[in-house]
C-alpha positions in Angstrom: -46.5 34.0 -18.1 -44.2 36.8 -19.1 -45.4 38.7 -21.9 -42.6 39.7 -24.9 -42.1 39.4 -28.7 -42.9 35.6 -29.1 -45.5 35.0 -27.1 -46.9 38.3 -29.1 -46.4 36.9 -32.2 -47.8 33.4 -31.0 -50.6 34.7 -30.2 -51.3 36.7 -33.5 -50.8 33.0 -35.0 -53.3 31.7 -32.8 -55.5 34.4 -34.7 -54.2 32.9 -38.0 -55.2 29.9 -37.2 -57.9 30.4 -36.3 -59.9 32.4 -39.4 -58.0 29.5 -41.2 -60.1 26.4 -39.2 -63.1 28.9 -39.5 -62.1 29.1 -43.8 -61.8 25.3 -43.7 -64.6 24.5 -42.2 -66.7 26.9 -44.2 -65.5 26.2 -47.2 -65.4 22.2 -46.7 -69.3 22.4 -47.5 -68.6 23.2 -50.6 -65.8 20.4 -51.2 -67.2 17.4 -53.7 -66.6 14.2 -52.3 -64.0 11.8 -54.1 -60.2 12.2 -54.1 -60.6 15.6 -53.6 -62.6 15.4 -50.6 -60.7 12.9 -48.8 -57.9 15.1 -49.1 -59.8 18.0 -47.9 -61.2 16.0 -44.6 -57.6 15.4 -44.3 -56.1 18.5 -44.8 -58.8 19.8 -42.0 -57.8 17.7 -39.4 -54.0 19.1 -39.8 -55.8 22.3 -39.8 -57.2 21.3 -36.6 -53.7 19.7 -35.0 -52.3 22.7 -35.9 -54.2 25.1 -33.7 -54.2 22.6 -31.2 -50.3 23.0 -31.3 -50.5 27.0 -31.6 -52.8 26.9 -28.5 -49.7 25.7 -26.6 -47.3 27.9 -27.5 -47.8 30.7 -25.5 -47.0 28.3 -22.8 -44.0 27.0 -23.9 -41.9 28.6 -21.1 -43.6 26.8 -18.5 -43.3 23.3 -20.2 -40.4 21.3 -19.8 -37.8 21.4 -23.0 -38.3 17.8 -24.0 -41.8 18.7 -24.8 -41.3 21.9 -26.2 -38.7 20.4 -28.5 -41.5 17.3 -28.9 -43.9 19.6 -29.9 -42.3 21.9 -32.5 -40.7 19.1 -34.4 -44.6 17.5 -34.3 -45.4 21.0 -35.8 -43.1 21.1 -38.5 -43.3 17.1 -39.6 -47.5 17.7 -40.0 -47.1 20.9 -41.4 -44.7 19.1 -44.1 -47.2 16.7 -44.5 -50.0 19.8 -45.1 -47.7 21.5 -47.5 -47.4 18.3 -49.7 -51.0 17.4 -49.5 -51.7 21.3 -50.5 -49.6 20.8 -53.6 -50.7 17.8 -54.5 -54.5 18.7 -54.5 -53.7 21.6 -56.2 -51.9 19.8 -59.1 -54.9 18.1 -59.4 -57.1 20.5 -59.9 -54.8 22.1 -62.2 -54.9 19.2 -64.0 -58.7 18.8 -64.5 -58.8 22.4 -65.5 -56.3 21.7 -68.5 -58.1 18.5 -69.5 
């Protein structure tokens, strides 16, 4: 595997990652159940995919294209998913507070 600026910064991503499944998980025992803790068991297992998927990436180079190509665009449709899950739950809450 040779060694240069992405693989770098894959790795540092890995990191990311990570501290965030270790935050997720940590903070998930505090979660209530309900809507907002469906969302949350949900919003941990894209956590989860997504390391999964940053695990790989240092690898990419010795992977054939299709599934590099298979796996980014697997990357970026969950992390779409995430980001409008995030918002969502966070509207919510926003919500309650105001009420």
């Amino acid at each position: 595997m040779k060694f240069d600026i992405s693989t770098g910064i894959s790795i540092a991503a890995i990191f990311v990652m990570i501290y965030c499944l270790f935050l997720v998980f940590k903070l998930g025992k505090q979660v209530p159940g309900g809507v907002v803790g469906k969302n949350w068991k949900f919003l941990t297992l894209l956590v989860v995919l997504f390391t999964l998927g940053y695990l790989t990436t240092p690898f990419f180079g010795l992977l054939p294209p299709q599934f590099v190509t298979l796996m980014a665009s697997l990357i970026f449709f969950f992390g779409a998913i995430y980001v409008v899950i995030t918002v969502k739950l966070i509207f919510r809450i926003i919500e309650e507070l105001s009420a």
